[in-house]
C-alpha positions in Angstrom: 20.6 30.1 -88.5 23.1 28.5 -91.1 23.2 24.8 -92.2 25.7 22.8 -94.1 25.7 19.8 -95.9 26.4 16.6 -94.5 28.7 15.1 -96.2 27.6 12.1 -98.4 29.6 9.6 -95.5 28.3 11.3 -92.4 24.9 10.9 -93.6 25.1 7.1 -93.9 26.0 7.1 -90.1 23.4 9.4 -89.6 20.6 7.6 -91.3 21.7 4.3 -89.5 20.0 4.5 -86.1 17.9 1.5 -85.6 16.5 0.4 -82.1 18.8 -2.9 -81.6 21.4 -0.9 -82.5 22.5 2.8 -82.5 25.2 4.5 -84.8 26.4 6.1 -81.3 30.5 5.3 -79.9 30.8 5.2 -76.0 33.8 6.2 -74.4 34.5 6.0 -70.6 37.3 7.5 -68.9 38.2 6.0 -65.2 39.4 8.8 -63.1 41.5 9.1 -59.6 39.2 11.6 -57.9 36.5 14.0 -58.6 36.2 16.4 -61.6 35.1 19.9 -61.1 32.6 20.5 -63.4 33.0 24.7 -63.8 36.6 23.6 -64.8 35.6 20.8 -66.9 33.0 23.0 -69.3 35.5 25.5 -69.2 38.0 23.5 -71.0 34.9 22.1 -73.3 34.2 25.1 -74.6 37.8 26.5 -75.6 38.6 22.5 -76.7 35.6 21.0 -77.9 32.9 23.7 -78.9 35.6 26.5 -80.6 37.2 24.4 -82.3 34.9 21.8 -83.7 32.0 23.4 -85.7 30.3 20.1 -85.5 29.6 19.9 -82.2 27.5 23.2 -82.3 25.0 21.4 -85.2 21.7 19.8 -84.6 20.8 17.9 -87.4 18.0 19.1 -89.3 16.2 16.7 -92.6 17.1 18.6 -96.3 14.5 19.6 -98.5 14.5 18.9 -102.3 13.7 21.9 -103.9 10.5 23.1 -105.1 10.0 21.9 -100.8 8.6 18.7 -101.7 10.6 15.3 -100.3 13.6 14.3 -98.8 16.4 15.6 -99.7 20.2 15.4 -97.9 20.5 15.6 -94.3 22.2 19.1 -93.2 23.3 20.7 -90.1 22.1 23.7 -88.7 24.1 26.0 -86.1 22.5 26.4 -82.8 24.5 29.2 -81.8 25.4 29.7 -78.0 25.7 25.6 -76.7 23.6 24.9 -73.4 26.0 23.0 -71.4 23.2 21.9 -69.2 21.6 20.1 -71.7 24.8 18.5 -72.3 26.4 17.8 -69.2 24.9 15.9 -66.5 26.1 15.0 -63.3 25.2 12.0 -61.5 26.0 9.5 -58.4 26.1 5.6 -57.9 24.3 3.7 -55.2 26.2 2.4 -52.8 28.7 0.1 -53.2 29.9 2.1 -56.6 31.5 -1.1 -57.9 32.3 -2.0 -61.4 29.2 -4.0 -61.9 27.0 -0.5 -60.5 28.9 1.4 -62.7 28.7 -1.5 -65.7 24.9 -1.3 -65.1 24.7 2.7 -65.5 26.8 2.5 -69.0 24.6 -0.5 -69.8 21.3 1.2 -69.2 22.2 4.1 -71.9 23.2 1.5 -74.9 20.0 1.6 -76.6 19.1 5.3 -75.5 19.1 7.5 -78.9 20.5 11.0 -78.6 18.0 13.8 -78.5 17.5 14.8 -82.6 16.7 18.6 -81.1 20.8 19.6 -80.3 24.0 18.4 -81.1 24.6 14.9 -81.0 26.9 14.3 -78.0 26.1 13.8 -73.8 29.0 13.6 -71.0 28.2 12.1 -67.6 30.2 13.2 -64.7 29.8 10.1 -62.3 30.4 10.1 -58.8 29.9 7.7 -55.8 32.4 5.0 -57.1 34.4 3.3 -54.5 37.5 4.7 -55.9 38.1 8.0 -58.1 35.1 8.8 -60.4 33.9 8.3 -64.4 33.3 10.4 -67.1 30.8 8.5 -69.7 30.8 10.1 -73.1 28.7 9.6 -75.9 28.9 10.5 -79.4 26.8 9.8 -82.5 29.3 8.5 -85.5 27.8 11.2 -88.0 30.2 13.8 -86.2 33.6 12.0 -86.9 34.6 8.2 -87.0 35.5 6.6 -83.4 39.7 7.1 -84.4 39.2 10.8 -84.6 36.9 10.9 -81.6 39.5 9.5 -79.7 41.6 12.6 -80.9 39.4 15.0 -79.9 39.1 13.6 -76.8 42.9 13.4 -75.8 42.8 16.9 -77.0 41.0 18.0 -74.0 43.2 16.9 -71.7 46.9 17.5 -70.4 50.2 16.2 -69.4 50.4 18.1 -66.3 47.3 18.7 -63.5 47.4 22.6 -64.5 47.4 22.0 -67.9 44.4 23.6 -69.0 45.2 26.3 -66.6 48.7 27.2 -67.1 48.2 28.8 -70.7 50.4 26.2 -72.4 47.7 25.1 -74.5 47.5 26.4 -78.1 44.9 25.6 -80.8 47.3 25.2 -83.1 49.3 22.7 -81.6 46.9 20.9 -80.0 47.7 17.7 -81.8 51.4 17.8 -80.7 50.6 16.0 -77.5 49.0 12.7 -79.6 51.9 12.3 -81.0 52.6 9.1 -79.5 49.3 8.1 -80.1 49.4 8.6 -84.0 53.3 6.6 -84.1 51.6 3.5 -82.6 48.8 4.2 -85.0 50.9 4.2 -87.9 53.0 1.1 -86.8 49.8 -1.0 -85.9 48.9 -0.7 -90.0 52.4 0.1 -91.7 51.1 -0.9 -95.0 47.8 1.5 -95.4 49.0 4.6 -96.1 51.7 3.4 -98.7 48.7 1.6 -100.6 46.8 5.1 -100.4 49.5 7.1 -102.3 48.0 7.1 -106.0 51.4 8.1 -106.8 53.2 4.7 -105.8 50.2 2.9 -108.0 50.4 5.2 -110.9 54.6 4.8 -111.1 54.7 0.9 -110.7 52.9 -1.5 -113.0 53.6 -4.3 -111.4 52.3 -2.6 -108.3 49.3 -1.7 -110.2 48.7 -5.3 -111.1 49.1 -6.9 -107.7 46.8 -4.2 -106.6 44.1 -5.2 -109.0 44.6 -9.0 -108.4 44.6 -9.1 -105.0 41.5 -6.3 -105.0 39.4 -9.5 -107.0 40.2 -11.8 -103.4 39.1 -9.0 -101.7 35.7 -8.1 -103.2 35.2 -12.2 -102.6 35.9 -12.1 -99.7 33.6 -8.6 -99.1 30.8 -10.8 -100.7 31.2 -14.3 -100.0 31.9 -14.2 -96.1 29.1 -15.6 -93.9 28.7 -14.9 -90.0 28.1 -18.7 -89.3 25.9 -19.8 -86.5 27.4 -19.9 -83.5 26.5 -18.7 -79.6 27.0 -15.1 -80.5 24.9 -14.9 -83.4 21.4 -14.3 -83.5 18.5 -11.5 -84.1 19.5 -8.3 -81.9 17.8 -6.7 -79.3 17.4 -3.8 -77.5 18.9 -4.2 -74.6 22.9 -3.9 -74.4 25.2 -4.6 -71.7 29.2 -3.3 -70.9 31.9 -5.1 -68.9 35.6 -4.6 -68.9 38.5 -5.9 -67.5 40.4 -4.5 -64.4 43.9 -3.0 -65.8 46.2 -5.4 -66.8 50.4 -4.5 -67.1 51.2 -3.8 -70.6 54.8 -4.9 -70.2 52.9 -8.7 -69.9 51.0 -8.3 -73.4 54.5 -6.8 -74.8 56.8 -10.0 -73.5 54.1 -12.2 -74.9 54.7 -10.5 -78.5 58.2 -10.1 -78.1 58.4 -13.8 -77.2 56.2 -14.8 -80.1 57.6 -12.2 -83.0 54.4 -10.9 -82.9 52.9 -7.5 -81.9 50.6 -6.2 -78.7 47.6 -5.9 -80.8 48.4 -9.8 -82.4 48.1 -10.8 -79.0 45.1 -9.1 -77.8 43.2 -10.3 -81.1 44.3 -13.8 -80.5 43.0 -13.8 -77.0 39.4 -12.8 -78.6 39.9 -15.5 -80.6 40.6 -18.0 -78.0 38.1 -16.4 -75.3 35.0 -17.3 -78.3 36.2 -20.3 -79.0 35.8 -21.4 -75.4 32.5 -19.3 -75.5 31.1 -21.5 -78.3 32.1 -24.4 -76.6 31.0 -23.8 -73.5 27.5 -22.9 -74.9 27.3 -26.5 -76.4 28.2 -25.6 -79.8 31.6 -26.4 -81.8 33.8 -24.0 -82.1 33.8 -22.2 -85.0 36.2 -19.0 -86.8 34.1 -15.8 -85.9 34.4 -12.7 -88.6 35.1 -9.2 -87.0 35.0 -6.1 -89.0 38.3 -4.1 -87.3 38.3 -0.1 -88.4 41.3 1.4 -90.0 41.9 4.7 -89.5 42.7 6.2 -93.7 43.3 10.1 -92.4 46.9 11.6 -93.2 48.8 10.6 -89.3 51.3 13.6 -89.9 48.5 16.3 -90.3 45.8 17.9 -88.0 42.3 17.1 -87.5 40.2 19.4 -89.5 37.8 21.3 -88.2 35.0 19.6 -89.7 36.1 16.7 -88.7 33.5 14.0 -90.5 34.8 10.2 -91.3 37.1 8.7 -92.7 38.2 5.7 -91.9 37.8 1.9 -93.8 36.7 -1.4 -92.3 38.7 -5.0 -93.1 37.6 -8.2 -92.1 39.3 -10.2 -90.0 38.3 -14.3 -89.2 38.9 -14.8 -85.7 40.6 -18.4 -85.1 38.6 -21.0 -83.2 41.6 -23.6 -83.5 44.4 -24.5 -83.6 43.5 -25.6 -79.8 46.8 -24.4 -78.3 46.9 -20.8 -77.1 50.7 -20.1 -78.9 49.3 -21.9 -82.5 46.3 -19.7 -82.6 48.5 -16.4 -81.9 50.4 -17.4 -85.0 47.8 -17.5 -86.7 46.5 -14.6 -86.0 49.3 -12.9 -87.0 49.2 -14.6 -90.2 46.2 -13.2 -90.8 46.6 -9.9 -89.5 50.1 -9.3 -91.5 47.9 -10.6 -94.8 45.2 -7.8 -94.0 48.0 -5.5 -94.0 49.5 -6.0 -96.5 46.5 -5.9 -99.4 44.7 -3.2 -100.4 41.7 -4.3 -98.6 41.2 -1.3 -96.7 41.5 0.9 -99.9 38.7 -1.0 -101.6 36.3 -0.8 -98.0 36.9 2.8 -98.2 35.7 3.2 -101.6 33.0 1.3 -101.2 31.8 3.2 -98.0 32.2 6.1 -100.3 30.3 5.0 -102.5 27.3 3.5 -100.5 27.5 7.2 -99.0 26.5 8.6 -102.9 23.1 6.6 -102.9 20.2 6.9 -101.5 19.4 6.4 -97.9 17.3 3.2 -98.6 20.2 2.0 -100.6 22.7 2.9 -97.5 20.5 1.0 -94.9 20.1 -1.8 -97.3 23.6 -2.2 -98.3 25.1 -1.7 -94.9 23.0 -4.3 -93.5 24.2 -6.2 -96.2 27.8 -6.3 -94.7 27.4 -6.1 -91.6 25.5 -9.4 -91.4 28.1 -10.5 -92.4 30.7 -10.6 -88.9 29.6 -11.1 -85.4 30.4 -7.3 -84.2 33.6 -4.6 -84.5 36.9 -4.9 -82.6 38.8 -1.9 -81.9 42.3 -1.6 -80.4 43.3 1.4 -79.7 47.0 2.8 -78.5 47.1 5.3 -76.3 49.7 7.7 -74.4 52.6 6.4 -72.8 52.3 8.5 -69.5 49.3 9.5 -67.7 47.2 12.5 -68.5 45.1 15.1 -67.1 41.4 16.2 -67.6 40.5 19.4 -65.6 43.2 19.2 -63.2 42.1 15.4 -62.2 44.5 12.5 -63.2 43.4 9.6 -65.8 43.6 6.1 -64.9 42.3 4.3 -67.9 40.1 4.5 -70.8 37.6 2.4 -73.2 35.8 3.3 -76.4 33.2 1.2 -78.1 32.0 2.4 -81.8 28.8 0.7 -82.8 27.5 -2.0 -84.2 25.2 -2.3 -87.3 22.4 -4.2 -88.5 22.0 -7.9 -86.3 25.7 -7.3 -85.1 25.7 -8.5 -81.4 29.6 -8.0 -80.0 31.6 -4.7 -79.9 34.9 -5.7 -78.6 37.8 -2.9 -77.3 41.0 -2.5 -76.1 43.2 0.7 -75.0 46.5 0.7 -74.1 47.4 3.3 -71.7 50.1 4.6 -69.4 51.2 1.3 -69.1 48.0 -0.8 -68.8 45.8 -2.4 -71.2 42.0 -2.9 -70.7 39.4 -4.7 -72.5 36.1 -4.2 -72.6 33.0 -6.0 -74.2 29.4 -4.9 -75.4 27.0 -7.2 -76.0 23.6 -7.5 -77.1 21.6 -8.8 -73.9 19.3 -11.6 -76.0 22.0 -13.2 -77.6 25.1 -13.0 -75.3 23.7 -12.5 -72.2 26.8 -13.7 -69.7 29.4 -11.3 -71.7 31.8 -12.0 -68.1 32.2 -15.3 -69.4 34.1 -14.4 -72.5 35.8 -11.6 -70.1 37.4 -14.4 -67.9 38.3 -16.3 -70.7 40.2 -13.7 -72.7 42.1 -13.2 -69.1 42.6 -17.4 -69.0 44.2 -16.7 -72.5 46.6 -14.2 -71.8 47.7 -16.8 -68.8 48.1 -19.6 -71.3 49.6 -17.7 -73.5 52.2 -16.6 -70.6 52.5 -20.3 -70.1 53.4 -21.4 -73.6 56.6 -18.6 -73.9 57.5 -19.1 -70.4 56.6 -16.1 -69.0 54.4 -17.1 -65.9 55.4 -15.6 -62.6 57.4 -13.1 -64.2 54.8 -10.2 -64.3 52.6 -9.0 -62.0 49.0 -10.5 -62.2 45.7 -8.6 -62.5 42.6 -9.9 -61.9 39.3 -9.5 -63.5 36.5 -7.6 -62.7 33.8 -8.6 -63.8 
């Protein structure tokens, strides 16, 4: 059978399993009935497996030549893909309530994916009270979590025959992300601009600011320290999910509109002001948390390629643990926010990733546990369609993705906008952070007080959380 080379970046991933925490992203899609699996492999394989050479590779160890030591990690085509070995299906006890199906996701965060196939697994859940689940996982050495996300809206459809109707085209299978790559490209308007060598090259002046402002970077790369605090300690093995119950979108929006900020300014300061309770609340003081926050680098006009692989960069952002008024802290965090995106901060993280990718796989671990020590966990926002979709005929409700955590990193925090609703979801490492629905109610008592400070309460409809 062939094998390729993994490229220097995917390797780093791919080298980075360790038992408290696995260089696998979760996704879970919430769905209003049940799937039909036939239908669902079917659109798979003309989706997923034709299109995406990856996800026909097992990864296999290199040889240096002359066959003796380790050499670079390659994949190796498996030819015809086993669906079965893929593709489970599986139902809930009785009641098949959020916390039964919290539990399920839960009990798979430390599971590694089977070295011996491809690096991917789908569970089609049943026996919820309401609709069903798809649970995904996928390891991070096939393609960073923004162009998982890609791939996965791929699959599905704007109408319930969709997949059936033969309006689908390889070619223009990105066409229907569209909205998903404008809100992309408005969340980080500065990052591409920064990425044109061009603009550099043309304007000294733009050159020099560069290079200035890349010296407060690299200090800040080196010099930042996850303090102590509730949600820092030595990882574990055992993880644990929950997430929020939707919550309207048009609240989130007033709240930036009201505030000059944007939706994902909002979300980032309720983190904030959720931990800082947290901390409290654990009898410690309050402290500013660092998150690393990915930011997607690929060209938003263009298709995925086929080989798809990573390529994203990672700022770091210091979550606000005062001022103690919910309004002051969102302005905050949009000062911060708007002064990550507007330095070259995630052209420098890139090249260093690229870099650390070049070395050696002692050197990666090494160096990668070097940053990552360095913030509490990763938070992800990501935007998603405006109307509802279809996967296999059955309609979408909602979505979450988690990518993973590295080294002692015990919080992976996401949101994803969709159709109109927002969720949030948390994973957290079960030694350190083991009532994760405590920071869940007090992100939702944030958005309230935030509502409260513009003015804004009774004015939207209320969710509630699960928890």
């Amino acid at each position: 059978m062939s094998e390729h080379r993994v490229a220097p970046v995917d390797a780093i991933w791919l080298n980075m399993d360790r038992p408290q925490n696995l260089m696998v992203i979760e996704c879970l899609m919430f769905l209003d009935g049940p799937v039909d699996r036939a239908r669902f492999e079917q659109v798979v394989r003309t989706r997923l497996l034709e299109l995406y050479p990856v996800f026909s590779r097992q990864p296999v160890d290199g040889r240096r030549r002359w066959g003796r030591g380790r050499g670079r990690a390659r994949w190796r085509d498996v030819g015809e893909i086993d669906l079965s070995r893929h593709v489970r299906e599986v139902r809930l006890p009785a009641p098949g309530d959020d916390r039964a199906l919290q539990d399920y996701v839960g009990g798979f965060l430390a599971t590694p994916l089977p070295r011996d196939r491809p690096l991917w697994d789908i569970h089609l859940i049943e026996g919820l009270a309401e609709g069903s689940a798809i649970f995904v996982r996928l390891h991070h050495a096939l393609a960073d979590g923004i162009a998982l996300t890609q791939v996965l809206f791929s699959l599905t459809d704007l109408e319930a025959e969709g997949d059936r109707d033969g309006s689908f085209h390889p070619d223009g299978r990105h066409h229907l992300l569209s909205e998903v790559v404008q809100a992309a490209r408005r969340a980080a308007p500065e990052v591409p601009k920064l990425l044109r060598p061009a603009r550099i090259r043309s304007n000294f002046l733009t050159g020099l600011r560069l290079g200035l402002s890349g010296i407060g970077v690299l200090k800040k790369l080196l010099f930042t320290r996850n303090p102590e605090s509730a949600v820092a300690g030595i990882a574990g093995r055992e993880k644990q999910a929950v997430w929020s119950a939707p919550l309207e979108l048009a609240r989130i929006k007033a709240i930036a509109t009201h505030s000059g900020a944007t939706v994902n300014d909002v979300l980032v300061s309720a983190l904030a002001g959720a931990l800082a309770g947290y901390q409290q609340g654990h009898g410690g003081r309050a402290v500013d948390l660092p998150t690393m926050i990915p930011v997607n680098l690929r060209p938003l006009h263009l298709p995925l390629p086929r080989e798809l692989g990573n390529r994203f960069a990672l700022v770091m952002l210091s979550l606000p643990a005062g001022p103690g008024e919910a309004s002051r802290r969102l302005a905050e965090t949009k000062r911060r926010m708007d002064a990550i995106k507007a330095s070259p901060e995630p052209v420098i993280t890139f090249s260093l990733i690229h870099a650390i990718g070049l070395l050696g796989t002692r050197l990666n671990r090494s160096l990668v546990t070097f940053f990552a020590a360095k913030a509490t966990g990763v938070t992800t926002n990501v935007p998603g369609p405006r109307e509802a979709r279809y996967l296999a005929g059955t309609r979408i409700s909602g979505l979450l993705g988690w990518v993973p955590g590295s080294g002692e990193q015990t919080l992976g925090t996401c949101s994803f906008t969709y159709a109109g609703t927002v969720r949030i979801g948390f994973k957290t490492d079960t030694a350190v952070i083991p009532d994760p629905e405590t920071i869940l109610a007090a992100f939702h008592g944030e958005i309230e007080a935030l509502e409260a400070a513009a003015g804004l309460v009774g004015t939207t409809e209320r969710s509630r959380v699960q928890g």
